[in-house]
N, C-alpha and C positions, 0 to 999 in steps of 0.2 A: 504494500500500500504506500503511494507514494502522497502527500498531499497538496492541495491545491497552491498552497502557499509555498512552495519548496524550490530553494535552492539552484543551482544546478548540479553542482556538488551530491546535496540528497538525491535530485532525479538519477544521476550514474548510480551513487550507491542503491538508491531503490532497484535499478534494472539488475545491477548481479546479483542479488537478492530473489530475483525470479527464475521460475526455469525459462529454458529456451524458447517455449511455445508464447508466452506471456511478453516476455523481453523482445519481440517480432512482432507481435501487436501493438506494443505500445511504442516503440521505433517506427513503426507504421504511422501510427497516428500522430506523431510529433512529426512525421513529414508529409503529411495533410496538412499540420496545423500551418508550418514552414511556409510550403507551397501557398496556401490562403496568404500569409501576410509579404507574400512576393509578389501575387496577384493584386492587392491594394497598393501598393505603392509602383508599381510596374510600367514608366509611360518615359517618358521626355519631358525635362524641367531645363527653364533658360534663364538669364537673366544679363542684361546690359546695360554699362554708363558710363559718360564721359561728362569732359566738360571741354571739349573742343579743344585746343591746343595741347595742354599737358597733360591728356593722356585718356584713353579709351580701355574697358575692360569687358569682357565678354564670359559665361562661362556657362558650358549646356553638362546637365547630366543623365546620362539614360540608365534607367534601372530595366529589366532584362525581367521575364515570369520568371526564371529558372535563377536566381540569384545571382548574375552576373550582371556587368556595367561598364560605364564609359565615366570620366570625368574630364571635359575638357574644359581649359584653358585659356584664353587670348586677351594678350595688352598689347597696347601701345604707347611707350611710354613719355613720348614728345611728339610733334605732330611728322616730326621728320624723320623718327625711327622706325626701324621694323618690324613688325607686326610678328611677334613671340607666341608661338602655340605650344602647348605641353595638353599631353592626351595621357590620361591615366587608365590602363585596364586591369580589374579587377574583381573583386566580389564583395556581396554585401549581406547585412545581417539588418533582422527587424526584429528590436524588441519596444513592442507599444509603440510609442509613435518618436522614436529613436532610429535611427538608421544610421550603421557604421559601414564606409564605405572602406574595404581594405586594396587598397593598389597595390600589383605586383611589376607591372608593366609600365614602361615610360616610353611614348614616341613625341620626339621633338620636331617643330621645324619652325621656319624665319623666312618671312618675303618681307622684301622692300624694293631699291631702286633696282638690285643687284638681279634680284629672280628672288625664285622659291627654293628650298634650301632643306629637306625632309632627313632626318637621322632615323633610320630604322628601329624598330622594337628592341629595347633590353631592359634588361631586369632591373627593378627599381621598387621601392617602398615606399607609400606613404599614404597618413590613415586622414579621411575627411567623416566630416560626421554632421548632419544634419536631423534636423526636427520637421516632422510632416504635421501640416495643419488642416483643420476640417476642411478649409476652403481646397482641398487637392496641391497646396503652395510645399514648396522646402524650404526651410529657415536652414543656413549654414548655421553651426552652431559650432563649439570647442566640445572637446572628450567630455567637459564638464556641463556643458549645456548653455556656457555664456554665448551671447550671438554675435554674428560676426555685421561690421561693417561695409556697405560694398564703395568700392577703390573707386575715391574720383566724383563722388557722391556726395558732400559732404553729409556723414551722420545716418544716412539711409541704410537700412539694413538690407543683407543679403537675402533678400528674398526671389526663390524660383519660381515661375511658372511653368 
């Protein structure tokens, strides 16, 4: 018996505590449960601003049914500089209305006067974490839940659509 209020720590110890046939049902059903809260949050979120000369920010994220994703990128940080993309690929977790986005993947690239300028996929780390609100929005948020402000904006929070 595992209870409702438990851990997750308790959930493992509760499963080896089961036989086999019990500990496949209920691994069953926590990847029903998984899968649902992939399915709610699962779409394409954006959000963009600048303030004309010194500097434009861009950043889309796409959550995936199957727990995977995108987090991309793009500034510019003078009106004459080039246009900085960082694409992060990874996988994510939903707990309540928390979403930790784990990146393993980094592809870069840069256009400006010169051309386009793409660095192939490699391994890379790094964790982003947001807050889903009723309204279907992302609030970027810290590990801790503080909110993040968007670049260029003065004061405006990072909020997705």
């Amino acid at each position: 018996w595992i209870p409702c209020s438990a851990k997750e720590e308790d959930i493992f110890k509760g499963l080896q505590d089961m036989s086999p046939e019990d500990r496949k049902k209920v691994q069953e059903a926590l990847k029903i449960i998984e899968t649902e809260s992939f399915k709610k949050v699962a779409r394409s979120y954006g959000c963009s601003g600048g303030d004309g000369d010194w500097g434009d920010y861009s950043m889309r994220v796409t959550l995936a049914s199957d727990g995977t994703g995108t987090v991309k990128e793009t500034s510019v940080m003078f009106r004459d500089s080039p246009e900085e993309t960082e694409t992060w690929y990874g996988s994510y977790t939903v707990k309540g209305d928390f979403i930790s986005f784990s990146a393993s993947e980094l592809e870069t690239s840069s256009s400006g006067a010169a051309g386009v300028h793409t660095e192939p996929k490699k391994p890379g780390k790094k964790e982003f974490f947001f807050r889903s609100t009723e309204d279907q929005t992302l609030l970027q948020v810290s590990s801790k839940g503080e909110e993040f402000d968007m670049p260029f904006a003065d004061g405006k929070k990072k909020i997705l659509k």
